[in-house]
C-alpha positions as CSV (number, residue, x, y, z in Angstrom):
1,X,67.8,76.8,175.3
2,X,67.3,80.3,177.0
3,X,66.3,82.6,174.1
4,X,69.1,85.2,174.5
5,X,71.2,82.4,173.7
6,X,69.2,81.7,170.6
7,X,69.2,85.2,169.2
8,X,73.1,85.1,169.9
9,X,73.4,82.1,167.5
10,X,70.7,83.4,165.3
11,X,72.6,86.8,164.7
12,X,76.1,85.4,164.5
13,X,74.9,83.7,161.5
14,X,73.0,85.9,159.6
15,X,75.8,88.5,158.7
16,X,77.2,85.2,156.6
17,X,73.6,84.6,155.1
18,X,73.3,88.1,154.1
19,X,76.7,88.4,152.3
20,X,76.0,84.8,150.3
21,X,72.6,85.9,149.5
22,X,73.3,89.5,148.1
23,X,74.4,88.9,145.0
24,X,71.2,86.9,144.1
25,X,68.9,89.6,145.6
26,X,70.7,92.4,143.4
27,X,70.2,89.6,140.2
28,X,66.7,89.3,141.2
29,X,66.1,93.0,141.8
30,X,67.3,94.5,138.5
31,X,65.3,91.6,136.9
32,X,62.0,91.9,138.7
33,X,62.1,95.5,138.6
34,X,61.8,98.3,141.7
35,X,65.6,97.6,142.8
36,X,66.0,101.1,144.4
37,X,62.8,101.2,146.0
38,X,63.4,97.1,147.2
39,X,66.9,97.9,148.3
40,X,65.7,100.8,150.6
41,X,62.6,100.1,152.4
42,X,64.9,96.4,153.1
43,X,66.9,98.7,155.5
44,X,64.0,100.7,157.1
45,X,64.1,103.9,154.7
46,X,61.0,105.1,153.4
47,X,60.0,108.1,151.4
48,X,58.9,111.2,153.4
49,X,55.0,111.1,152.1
50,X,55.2,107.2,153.2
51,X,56.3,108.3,156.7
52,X,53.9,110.8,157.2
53,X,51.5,108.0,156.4
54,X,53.0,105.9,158.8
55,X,52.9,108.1,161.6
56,X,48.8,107.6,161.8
57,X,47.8,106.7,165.5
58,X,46.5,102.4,165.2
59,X,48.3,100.7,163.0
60,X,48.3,96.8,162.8
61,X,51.6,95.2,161.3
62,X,50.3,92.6,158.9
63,X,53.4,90.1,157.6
64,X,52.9,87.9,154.3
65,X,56.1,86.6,153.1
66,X,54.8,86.1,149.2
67,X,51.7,86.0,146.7
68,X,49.5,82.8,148.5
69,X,50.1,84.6,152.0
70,X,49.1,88.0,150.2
71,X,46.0,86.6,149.3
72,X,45.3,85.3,152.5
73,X,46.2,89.2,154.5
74,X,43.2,90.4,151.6
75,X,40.8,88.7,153.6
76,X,41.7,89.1,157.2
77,X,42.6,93.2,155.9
78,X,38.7,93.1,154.8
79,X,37.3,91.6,157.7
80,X,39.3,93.6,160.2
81,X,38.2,97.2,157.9
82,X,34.7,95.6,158.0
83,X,34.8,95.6,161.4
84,X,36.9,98.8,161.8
85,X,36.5,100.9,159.1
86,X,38.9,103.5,160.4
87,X,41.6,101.0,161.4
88,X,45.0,101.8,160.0
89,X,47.2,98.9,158.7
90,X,50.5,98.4,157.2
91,X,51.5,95.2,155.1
92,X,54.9,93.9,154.4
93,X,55.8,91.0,152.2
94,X,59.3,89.6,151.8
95,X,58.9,88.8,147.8
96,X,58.9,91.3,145.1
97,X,55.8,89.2,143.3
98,X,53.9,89.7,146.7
99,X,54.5,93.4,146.8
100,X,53.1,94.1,142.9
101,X,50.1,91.9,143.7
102,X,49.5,94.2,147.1
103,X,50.4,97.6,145.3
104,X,47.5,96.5,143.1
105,X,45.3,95.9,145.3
106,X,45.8,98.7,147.6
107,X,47.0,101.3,145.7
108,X,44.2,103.8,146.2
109,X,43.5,102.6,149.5
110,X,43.9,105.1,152.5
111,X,44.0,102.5,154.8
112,X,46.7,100.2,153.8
113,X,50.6,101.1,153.2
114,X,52.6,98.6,152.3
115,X,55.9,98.1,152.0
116,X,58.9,95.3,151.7
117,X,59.8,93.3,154.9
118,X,62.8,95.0,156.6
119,X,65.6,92.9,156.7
120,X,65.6,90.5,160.2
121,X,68.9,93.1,161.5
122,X,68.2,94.2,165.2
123,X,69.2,98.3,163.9
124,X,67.2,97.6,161.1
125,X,63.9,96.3,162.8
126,X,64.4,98.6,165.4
127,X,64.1,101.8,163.1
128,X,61.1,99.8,161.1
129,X,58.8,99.4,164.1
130,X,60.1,103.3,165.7
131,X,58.6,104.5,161.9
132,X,55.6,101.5,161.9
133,X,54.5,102.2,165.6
134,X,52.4,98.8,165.6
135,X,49.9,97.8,168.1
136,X,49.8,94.4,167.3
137,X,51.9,92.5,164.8
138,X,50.1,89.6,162.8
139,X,52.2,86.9,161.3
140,X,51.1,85.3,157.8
141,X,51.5,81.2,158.6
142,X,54.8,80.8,159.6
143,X,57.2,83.8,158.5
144,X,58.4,84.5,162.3
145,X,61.6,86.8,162.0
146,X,63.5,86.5,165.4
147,X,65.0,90.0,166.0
148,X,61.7,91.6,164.8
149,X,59.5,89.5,167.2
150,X,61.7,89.9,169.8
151,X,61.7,93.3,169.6
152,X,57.7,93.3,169.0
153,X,57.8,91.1,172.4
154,X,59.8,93.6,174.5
155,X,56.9,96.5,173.7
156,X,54.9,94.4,175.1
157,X,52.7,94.5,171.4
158,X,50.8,91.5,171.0
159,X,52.1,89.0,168.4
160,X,49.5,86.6,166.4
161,X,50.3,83.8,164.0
162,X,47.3,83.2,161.8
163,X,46.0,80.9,159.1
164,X,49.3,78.9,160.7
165,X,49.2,75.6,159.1
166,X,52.0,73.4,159.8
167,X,52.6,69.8,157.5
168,X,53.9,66.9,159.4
169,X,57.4,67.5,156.9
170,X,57.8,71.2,158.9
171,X,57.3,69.9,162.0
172,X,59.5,67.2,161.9
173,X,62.4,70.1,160.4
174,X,61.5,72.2,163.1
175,X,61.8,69.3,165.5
176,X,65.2,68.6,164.6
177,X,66.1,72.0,166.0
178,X,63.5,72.0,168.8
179,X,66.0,73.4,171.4
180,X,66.5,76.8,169.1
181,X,62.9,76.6,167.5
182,X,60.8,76.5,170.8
183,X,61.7,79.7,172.2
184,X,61.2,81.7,168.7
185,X,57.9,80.7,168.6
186,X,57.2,81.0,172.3
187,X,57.1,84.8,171.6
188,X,54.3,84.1,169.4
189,X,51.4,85.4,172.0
190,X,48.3,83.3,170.0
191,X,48.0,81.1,166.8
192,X,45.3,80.4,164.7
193,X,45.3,77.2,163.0
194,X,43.0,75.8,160.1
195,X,42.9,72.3,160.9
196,X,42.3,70.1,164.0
197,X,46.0,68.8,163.6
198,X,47.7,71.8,163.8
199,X,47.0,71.7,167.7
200,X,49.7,69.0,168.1
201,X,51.6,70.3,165.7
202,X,52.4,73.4,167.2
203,X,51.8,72.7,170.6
204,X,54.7,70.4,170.5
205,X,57.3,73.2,169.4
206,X,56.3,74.9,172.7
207,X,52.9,76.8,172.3
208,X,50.8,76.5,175.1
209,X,47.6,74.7,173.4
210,X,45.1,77.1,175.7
211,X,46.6,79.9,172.9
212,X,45.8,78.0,169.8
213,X,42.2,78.9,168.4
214,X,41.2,76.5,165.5
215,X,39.7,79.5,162.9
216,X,40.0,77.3,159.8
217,X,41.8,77.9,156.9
218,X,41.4,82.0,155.7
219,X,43.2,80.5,152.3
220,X,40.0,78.5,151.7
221,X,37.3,81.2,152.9
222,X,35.1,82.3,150.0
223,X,31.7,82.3,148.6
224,X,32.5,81.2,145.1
225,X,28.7,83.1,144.2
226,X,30.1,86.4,145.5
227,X,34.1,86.0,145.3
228,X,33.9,85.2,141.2
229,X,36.6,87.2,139.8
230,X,34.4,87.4,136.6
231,X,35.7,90.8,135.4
232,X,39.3,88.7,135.2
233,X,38.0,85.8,133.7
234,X,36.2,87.8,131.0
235,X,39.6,89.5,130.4
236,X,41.0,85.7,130.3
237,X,38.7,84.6,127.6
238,X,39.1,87.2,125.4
239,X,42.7,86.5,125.2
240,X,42.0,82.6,124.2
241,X,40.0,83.9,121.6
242,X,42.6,85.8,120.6
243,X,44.8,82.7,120.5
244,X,41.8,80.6,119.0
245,X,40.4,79.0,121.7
246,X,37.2,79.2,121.4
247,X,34.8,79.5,124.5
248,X,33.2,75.8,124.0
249,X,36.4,74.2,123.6
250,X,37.8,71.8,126.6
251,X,40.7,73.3,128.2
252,X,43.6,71.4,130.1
253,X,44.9,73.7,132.7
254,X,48.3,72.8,134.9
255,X,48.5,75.1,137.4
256,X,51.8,76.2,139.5
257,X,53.5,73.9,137.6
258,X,57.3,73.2,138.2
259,X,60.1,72.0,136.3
260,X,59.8,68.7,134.8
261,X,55.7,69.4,134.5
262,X,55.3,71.7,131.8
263,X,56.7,69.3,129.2
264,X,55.1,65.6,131.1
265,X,51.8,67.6,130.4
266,X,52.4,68.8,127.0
267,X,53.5,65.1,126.1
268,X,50.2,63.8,127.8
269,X,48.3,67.2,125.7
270,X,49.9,65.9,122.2
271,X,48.5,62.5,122.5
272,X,44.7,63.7,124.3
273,X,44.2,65.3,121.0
274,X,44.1,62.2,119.3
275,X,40.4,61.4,120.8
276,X,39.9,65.0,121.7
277,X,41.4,67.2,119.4
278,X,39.7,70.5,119.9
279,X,41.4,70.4,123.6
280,X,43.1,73.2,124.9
281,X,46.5,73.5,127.1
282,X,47.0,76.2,129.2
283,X,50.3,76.2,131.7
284,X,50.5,78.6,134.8
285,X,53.7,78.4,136.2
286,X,54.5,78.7,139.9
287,X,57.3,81.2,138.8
288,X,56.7,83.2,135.9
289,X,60.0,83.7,135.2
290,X,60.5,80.4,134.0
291,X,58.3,81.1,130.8
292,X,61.2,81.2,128.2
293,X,62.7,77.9,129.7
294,X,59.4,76.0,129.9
295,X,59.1,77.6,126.0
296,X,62.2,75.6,124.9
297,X,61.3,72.8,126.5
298,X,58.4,72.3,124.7
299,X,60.2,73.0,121.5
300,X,61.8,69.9,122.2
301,X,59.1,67.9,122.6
302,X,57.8,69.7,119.2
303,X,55.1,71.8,120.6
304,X,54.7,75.5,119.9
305,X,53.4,78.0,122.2
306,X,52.3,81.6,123.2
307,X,53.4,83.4,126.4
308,X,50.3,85.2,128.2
309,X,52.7,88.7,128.1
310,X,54.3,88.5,124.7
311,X,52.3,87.3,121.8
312,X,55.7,86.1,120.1
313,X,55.1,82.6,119.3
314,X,57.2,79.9,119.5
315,X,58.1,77.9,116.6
316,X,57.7,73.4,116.9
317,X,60.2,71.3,115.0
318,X,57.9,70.0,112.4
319,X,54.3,72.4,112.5
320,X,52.7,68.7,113.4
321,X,50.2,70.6,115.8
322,X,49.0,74.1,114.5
323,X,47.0,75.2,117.8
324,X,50.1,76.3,120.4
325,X,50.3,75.4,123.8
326,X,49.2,78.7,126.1
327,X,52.3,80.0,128.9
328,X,49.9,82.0,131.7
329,X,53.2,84.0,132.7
330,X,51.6,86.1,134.9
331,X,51.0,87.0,138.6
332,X,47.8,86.5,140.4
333,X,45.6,85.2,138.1
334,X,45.5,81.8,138.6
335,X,42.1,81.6,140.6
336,X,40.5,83.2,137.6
337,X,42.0,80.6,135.3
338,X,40.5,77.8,137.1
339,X,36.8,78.9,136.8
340,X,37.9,78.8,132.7
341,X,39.2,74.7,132.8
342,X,37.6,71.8,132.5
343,X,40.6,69.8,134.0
344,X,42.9,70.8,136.1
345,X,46.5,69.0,137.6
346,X,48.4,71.0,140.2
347,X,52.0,71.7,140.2
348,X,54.9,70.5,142.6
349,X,52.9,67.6,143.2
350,X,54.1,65.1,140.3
351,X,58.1,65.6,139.6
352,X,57.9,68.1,142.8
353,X,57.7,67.9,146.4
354,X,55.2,69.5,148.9
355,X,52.7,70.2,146.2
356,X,50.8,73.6,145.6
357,X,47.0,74.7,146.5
358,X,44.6,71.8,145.3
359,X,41.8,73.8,147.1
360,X,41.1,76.6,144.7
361,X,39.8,74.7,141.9
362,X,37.5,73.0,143.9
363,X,36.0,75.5,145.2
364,X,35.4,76.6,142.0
365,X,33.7,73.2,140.9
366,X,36.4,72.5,138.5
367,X,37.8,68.4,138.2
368,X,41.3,68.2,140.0
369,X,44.2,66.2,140.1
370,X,47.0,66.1,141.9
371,X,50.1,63.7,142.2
372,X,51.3,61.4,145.1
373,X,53.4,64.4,146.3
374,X,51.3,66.7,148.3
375,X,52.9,67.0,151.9
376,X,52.7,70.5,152.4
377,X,48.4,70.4,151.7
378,X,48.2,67.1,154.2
379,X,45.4,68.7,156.2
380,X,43.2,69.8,153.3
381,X,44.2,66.5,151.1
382,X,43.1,64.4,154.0
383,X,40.0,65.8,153.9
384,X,39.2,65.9,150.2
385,X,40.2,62.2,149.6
386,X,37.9,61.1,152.3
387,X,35.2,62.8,150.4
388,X,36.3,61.7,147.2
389,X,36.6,65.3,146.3
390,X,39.5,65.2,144.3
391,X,41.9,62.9,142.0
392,X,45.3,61.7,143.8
393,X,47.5,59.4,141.7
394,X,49.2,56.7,144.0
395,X,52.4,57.6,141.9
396,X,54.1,59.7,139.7
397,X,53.0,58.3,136.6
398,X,52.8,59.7,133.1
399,X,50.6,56.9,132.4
400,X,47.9,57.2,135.7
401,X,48.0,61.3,135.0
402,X,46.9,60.7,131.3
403,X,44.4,58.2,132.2
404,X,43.1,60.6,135.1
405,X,42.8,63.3,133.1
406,X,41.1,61.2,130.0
407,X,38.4,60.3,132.3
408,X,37.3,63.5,133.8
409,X,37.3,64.8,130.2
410,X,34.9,61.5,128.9
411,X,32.7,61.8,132.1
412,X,31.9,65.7,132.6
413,X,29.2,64.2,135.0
414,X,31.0,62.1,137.1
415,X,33.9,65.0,137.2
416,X,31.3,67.4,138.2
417,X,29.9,65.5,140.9
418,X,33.6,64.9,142.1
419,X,34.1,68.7,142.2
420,X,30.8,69.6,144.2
421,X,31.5,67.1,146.9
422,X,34.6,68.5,147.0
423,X,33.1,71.7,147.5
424,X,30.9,70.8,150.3
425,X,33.9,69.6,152.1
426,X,35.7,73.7,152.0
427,X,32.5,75.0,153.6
428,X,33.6,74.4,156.8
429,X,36.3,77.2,156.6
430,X,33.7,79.4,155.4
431,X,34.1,82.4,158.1
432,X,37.4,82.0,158.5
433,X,38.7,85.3,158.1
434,X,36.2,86.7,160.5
435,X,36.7,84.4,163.0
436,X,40.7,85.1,162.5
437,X,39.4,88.5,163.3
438,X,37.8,88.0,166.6
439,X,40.7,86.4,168.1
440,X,43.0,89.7,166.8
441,X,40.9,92.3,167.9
442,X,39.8,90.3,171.3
């Protein structure tokens, strides 16, 4: 299908995808905060000192729809200012979690501006990039907006997809639409993939393979000896101990949990303690927001607990279990948390679908186990099994997940040894952000 033709379809549509979807970006804008400043920089309005900032001569677009892609742009933004000190780059997320996390990190910076994702409307884009003035425009995974890459594509400004993974479930949803899909991404000008399967992958929604450049996975490039966030996990500490967890207790940490999880592991928690009773639970939610919900839930299953940003505590039915389950309800520091845990089980991946990051722990030589559902980690999980780097259960299980867990905690050996050969596995991806940068800049 010619892509004129697409982008027709494409912007017929959207009007009616804006209008549905308003009302629950207003709900989610007064709740999350920075609703005015959201609202207008959506449209391509920016404040006068953020436009004379924009109007610097070499800036590189840099696109990362949410918090894991943010974390990802951190590494390729320090390998490209690495290599170009001087280089001038601007970075849009589409998530109001993604743009704290990259205020934070680049607040004092006088390199990077960023700024919310303009909405994917031709007048819109077109007054983003007049302001933006990219020379290339670098794509987070997969977050390709049609009107903004088309527009991109028509200044002739070089469009690069990196750290693109693609699960066999997005190709085969992509596939079902091939004849609209393929000419979106032919505008992509070069991908960068982190796993041999990727080629095919991609190459059969239309990229021509001679622009695919296996990088390896930027997500899973770090030198755990230099990369330690230890100021965070110092900070981490001092609140268990403030919450009496001591710092040679065992900890049970669920990480990116999602509904359903929260409570199956403060079930499996309650009945640990029978054997090991000093042990510790600590939940990180995939969506903080949830933390009053995942509160009451464990109420029901008479468990008390203590939210990471509001020392209220939660009250349990009958006081059985004095020590209260811990709510992480915070953004960004989950990698810290898992240097802290001596087991870890990772969220979506039990009562969810498409599971979240299993990678991260590894790498930082913690035990981890995941459930049967991890689609969108198929690469990475293929790889880690075959090493025997990690725990999968062959089911969702209440029973195999309490087991799993039971041993690593009996067998700190055997768990430890499971984590560093998981760990030799990741260091192939080590360099992958500069390699990501080599293809940019050639």
């Amino acid at each position: 299908m010619p892509l004129c033709i697409v982008l027709f379809i494409y912007n017929l549509l959207l009007p009616i995808f804006l209008i549905v979807s308003f009302p629950s970006f207003i709900i989610k804008g007064i709740r999350r905060g920075g609703l005015a400043r959201n609202f207008r920089q959506r449209f391509g309005f920016y404040k006068p000192e953020v436009i004379e900032k924009l109007s610097r001569e070499g800036n590189f677009w840099i696109h990362a729809v949410s918090v894991g892609e943010i974390l990802v742009a951190e590494k390729i933004i320090a390998a490209l200012l690495d290599r170009e000190p001087d280089r001038n780059i601007v970075l849009t997320t589409t998530t109001t979690t993604g743009l704290k996390l990259a205020d934070d990190k680049y607040i004092d910076s006088k390199n990077v501006t960023v700024l919310h994702n303009p909405v994917d409307v031709p007048l819109v884009t077109w007054r983003a990039i007049k302001l933006i003035r990219p020379e290339k425009l670098i794509l987070v995974e997969a977050e390709v907006w049609p009107n903004l890459c088309r527009q991109i594509q028509k200044r002739d400004i070089p469009i690069h997809l990196v750290n693109a993974r693609l699960s066999p479930r997005s190709e085969k949803r992509y596939l079902q639409f091939g004849a609209m899909i393929r000419p979106i991404f032919g505008m992509v000008n070069h991908v960068c993939v982190p796993f041999e399967g990727d080629f095919n992958r991609w190459s059969s929604l239309g990229i021509d393979r001679n622009n695919i450049t296996l990088t390896r996975s930027v997500k899973f490039d770090e030198d755990q000896a230099t990369d330690r966030p230890d100021a965070k996990i110092e900070e981490l500490r001092t609140w268990l101990r403030e919450n009496g967890v001591t710092d040679d207790q065992p900890i049970l940490l669920g990480g990116s949990t999602h509904a359903g999880e929260e409570a199956l592991l403060g079930k499996i928690w309650r009945n640990l303690q029978k054997t090991t009773p000093d042990l510790a639970l600590v939940i990180v939610p995939r969506h903080a927001e949830r933390a009053g919900e995942i509160q009451a839930e464990l109420v029901a299953e008479d468990i008390s607990s203590v939210l990471r940003t509001n020392r209220v505590r939660s009250s349990n039915q009958q006081g059985a279990f004095e020590n209260p389950a811990l709510i992480a309800n915070t953004t960004g520091e989950l990698r810290a948390w898992f240097f802290l845990a001596d087991a870890v089980v990772i969220g979506k991946s039990i009562t969810g679908k498409g599971g979240q990051n299993p990678v991260e722990p590894v790498m930082a030589g913690r035990p981890t186990i995941v459930g049967p559902n991890m689609q969108n980690f198929s690469g990475v999980m293929a790889d880690l099994v075959a090493a025997e780097g990690i725990i999968q259960l062959p089911a969702s299980d209440a029973d195999l997940l309490e087991k799993a867990i039971a041993d690593v905690l009996a067998d700190s050996e055997k768990a430890a040894d499971m984590a560093k050969r998981g760990q030799a596995e990741m260091e192939m991806h080590r360099g992958a952000a500069a390699r990501t940068v080599d293809v940019i800049l050639a």
